[in-house]
N, C-alpha and C positions, 0 to 999 in steps of 0.2 A: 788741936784735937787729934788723938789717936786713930786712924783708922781701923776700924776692924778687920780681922782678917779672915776670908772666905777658905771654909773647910769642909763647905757642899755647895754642890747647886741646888739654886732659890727654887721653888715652886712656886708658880704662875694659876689661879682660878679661871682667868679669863683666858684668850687668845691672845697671843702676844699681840697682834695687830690690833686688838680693842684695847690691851693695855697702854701702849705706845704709842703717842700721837706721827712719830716722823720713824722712819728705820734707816739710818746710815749706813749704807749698803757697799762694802768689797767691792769692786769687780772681779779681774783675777783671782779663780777658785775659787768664788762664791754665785757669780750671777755666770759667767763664759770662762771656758779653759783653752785658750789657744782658736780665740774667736768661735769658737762655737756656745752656744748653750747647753749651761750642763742641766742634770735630767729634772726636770719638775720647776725650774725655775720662773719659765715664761708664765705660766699657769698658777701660780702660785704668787708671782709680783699681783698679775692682772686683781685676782681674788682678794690680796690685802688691801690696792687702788679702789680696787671696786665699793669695800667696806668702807672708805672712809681715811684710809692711812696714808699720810704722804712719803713718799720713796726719795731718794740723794742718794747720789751715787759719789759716794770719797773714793777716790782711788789714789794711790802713792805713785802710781805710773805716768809718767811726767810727758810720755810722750807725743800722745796724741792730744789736740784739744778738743775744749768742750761738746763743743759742734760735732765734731767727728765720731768722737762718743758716742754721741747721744741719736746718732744715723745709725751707728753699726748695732747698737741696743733698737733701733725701731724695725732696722733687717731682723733681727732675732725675734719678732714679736711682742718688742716690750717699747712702747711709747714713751718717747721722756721728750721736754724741751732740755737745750743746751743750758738753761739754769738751773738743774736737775743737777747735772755734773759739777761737782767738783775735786779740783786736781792738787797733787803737792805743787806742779807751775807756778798754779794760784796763789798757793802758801807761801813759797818760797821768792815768790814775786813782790811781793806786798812787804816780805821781810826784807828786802834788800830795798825796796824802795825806801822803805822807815829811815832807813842808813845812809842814804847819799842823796847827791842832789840829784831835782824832775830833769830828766833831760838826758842824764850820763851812760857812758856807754858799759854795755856788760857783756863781756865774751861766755858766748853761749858752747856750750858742750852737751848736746843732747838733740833732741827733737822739735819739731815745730812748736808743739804747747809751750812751750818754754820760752821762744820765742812771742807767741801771740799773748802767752801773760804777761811778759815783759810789756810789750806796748801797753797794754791794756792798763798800766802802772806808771806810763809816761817814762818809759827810760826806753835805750838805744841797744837790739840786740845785733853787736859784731861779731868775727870769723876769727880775729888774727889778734895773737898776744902783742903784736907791733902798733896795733890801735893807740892814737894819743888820747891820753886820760882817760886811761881805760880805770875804772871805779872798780870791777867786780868780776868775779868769774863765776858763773854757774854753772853746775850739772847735773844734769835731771837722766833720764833711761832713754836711750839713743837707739833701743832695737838694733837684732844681730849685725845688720849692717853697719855698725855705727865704726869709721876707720879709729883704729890703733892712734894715728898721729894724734887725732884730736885729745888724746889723752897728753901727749910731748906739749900740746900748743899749751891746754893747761897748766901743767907743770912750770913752762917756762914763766907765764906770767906771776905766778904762786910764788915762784922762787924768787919773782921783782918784789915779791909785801903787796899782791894785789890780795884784796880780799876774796876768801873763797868761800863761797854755797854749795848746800846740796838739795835738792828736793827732798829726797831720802835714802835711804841707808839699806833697803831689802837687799839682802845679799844674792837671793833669788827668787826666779818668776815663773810661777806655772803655766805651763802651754801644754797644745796638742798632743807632744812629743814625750812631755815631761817635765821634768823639773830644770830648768836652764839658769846665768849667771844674771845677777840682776842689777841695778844702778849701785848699790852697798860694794857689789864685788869690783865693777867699777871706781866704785871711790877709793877702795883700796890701794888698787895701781896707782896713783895719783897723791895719795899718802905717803906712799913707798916714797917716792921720786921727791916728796918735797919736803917731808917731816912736819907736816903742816895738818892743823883739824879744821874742817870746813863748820858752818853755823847750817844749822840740819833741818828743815823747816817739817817736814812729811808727818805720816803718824811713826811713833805713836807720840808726837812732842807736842806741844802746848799749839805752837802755830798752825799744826795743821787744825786742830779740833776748834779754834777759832777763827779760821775761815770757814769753816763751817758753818759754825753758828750762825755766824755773818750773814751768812750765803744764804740759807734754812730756817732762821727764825726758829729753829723745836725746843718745844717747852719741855718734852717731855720724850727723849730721843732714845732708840736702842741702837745701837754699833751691832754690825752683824759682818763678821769677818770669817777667814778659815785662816790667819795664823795671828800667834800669841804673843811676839815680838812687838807686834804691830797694832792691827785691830784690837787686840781685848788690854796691851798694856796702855793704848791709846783711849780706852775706854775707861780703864781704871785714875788714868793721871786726870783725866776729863771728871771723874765721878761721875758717871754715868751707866747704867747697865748695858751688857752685853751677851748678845749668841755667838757661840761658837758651828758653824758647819763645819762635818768634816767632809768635803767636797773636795777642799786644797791641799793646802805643807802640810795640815799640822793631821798626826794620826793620833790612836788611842791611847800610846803607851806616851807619846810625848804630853798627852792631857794631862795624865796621870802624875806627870815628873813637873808639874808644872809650878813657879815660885808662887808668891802672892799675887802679883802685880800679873801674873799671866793666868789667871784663874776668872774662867768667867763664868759670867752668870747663871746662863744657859747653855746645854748643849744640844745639838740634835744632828740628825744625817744630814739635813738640806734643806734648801726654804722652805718646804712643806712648815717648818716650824714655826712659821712665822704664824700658822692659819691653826695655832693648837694651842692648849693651855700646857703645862710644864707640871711633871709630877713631884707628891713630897717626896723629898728623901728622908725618912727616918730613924734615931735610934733603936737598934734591934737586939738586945744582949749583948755582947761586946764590938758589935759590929754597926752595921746599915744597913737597912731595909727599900727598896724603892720596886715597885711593881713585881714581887716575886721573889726578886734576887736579894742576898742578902751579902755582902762582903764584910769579909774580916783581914785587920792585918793581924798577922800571927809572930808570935816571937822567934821566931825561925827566920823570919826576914822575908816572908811571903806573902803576899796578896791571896784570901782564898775567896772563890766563889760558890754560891751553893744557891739550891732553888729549891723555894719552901715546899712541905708537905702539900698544903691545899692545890689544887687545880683550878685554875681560873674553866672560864667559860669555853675558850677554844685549846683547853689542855695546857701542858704544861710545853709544848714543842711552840707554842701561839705566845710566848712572852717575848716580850720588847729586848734585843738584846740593849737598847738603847737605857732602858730601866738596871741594867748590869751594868753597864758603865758607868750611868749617875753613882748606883749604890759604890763603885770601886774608885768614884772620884772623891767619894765623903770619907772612905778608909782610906784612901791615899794623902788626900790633905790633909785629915788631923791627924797622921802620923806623923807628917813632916810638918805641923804646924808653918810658924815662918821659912822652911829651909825648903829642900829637894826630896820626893820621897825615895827611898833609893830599893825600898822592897820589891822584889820579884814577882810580877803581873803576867807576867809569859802565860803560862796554863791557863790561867783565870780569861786571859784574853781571847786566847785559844778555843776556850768553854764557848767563847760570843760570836766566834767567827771577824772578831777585830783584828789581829794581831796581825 
């Protein structure tokens, strides 16, 4: 069966938390940026738990485990047990055990999680590619300190036909500071060195969304990520819906350019979304209509925005810019149908204070 392809965002009656029995939840750029919570988060988890909606926390960041997690989320004000969490580790652990015998040894390249899934899978995490019967190499996100070498130790074994893993593929991580290199760029150096493709467990691939399930039991799950690689294409191979925040990587003009598979369901500023219904987007004369704004793509190769005659209730300065980007997400995807849209959003963007 064909998939249909998405060339607005859905409109939601209810609150997404009434709609959604579970929310699959980011970390990184969505719930903390560089361990801190970002703004309205805590308050807004609390609010969807309080309703009724169970929260999981997927994260691709391999490095810490569950346990730890799920501390530094209760420091932040947001309560979770360690089975709350789930990690690529997880995924990536389960994956390699499927492949080799209980027991065997698997040279680790990353951080503790990665280690403590390993056991947790009945296999043996080692230090040195000179291990006998060494079965595996992993590597998951090792955090800035993670030495150079451990990248050669890898290599070396890779170059023997040891089989290689990766938890995932993020090229990078949002923190405090900004935007830094992430386990993807890592695996790259280690490509380099070996010619070699690792078996990828994280999102947005099959494995990780089925350890989820696993994990979560949701009948009826929403993905809620801040980037498109990842989160919402993991959502889409998943068939499942998804929120976009823009909290993290992913900003307004990259929505807009965004393929099929990276086009989600919803968008909004931050979890507050989670506690709100989702507006229509509709056809407006040659364009989209959604809260006011109306966008057209024009044959000039531009994105135009524009705001309708009537004045809502708090003027016409009191519209959602958030309603301007739905409406320039629905001219940007069905201009570009299947493909990329490549029209000129600048001004338009500019108009919303996105850009």
């Amino acid at each position: 069966m064909t998939r249909q392809i998405r060339t607005s965002p859905a409109a939601c009656d209810q609150s997404l938390h009434q709609a959604y029995d579970t929310a699959l939840l980011d970390l990184d750029g969505v719930v903390y940026a560089g361990g801190r919570a970002i703004g309205h988060a805590v308050e807004s988890l609390a609010a969807a738990r309080a309703d009724g909606m169970h929260l999981a926390y997927v994260t691709n960041n391999a490095l810490r485990t569950p346990e730890a997690v799920a501390e530094h989320l209760g420091e932040l004000g947001i309560p979770t047990e360690a089975a709350e969490v789930i990690t690529s580790a997880q995924a990536v652990a389960r994956l390699i055990a499927e492949q080799v015998e209980p027991g065997s040894k698997v040279l680790v390249i990353g951080g503790e999680g990665l280690r403590v899934a390993l056991r947790e899978r009945g296999l043996v995490p080692v230090e040195s590619a000179d291990e006998e019967g060494l079965a595996a190499v992993v590597q998951g996100y090792g955090g800035p300190d993670l030495a150079w070498g451990r990248f050669a130790e890898a290599s070396y074994a890779i170059n023997r036909g040891v089989p290689w893993y990766a938890s995932n593929t993020d090229l990078t991580i949002p923190g405090a500071r900004g935007i830094a290199p992430g386990n993807g760029a890592a695996v790259e150096v280690v490509r380099i060195a070996t010619g070699a493709e690792p078996q990828v467990a994280g999102k947005p691939l099959p494995p990780m969304h089925r350890e989820t399930v696993l994990r979560t039991g949701a009948k009826r799950p929403l993905v809620v990520g801040d980037r498109l690689d990842t989160d919402i294409e993991g959502a889409f191979n998943g068939e499942v819906d998804s929120l976009l925040v823009l909290t993290g990587v992913t900003d307004a003009e990259q929505l807009l350019r965004a393929e099929p598979r990276h086009r989600p369901t919803y968008v909004d500023r931050d979890l507050r979304g989670l506690l709100a219904g989702q507006p229509e987007v509709v056809p407006a004369a040659e364009g989209f209509r959604c809260g006011g704004w109306t966008a057209v793509a024009l044959n000039s190769g531009v994105l135009e925005l524009s705001e309708d005659d009537e004045t809502g209730a708090d003027g016409a300065a009191g519209r959602d810019p958030l309603d301007g980007l739905r409406a320039l997400c629905a001219a940007a995807w069905t201009a570009a149908a299947e493909g990329v849209c490549t029209l000129d959003a600048a001004k338009a963007l500019a108009r919303l204070g996105l850009q």
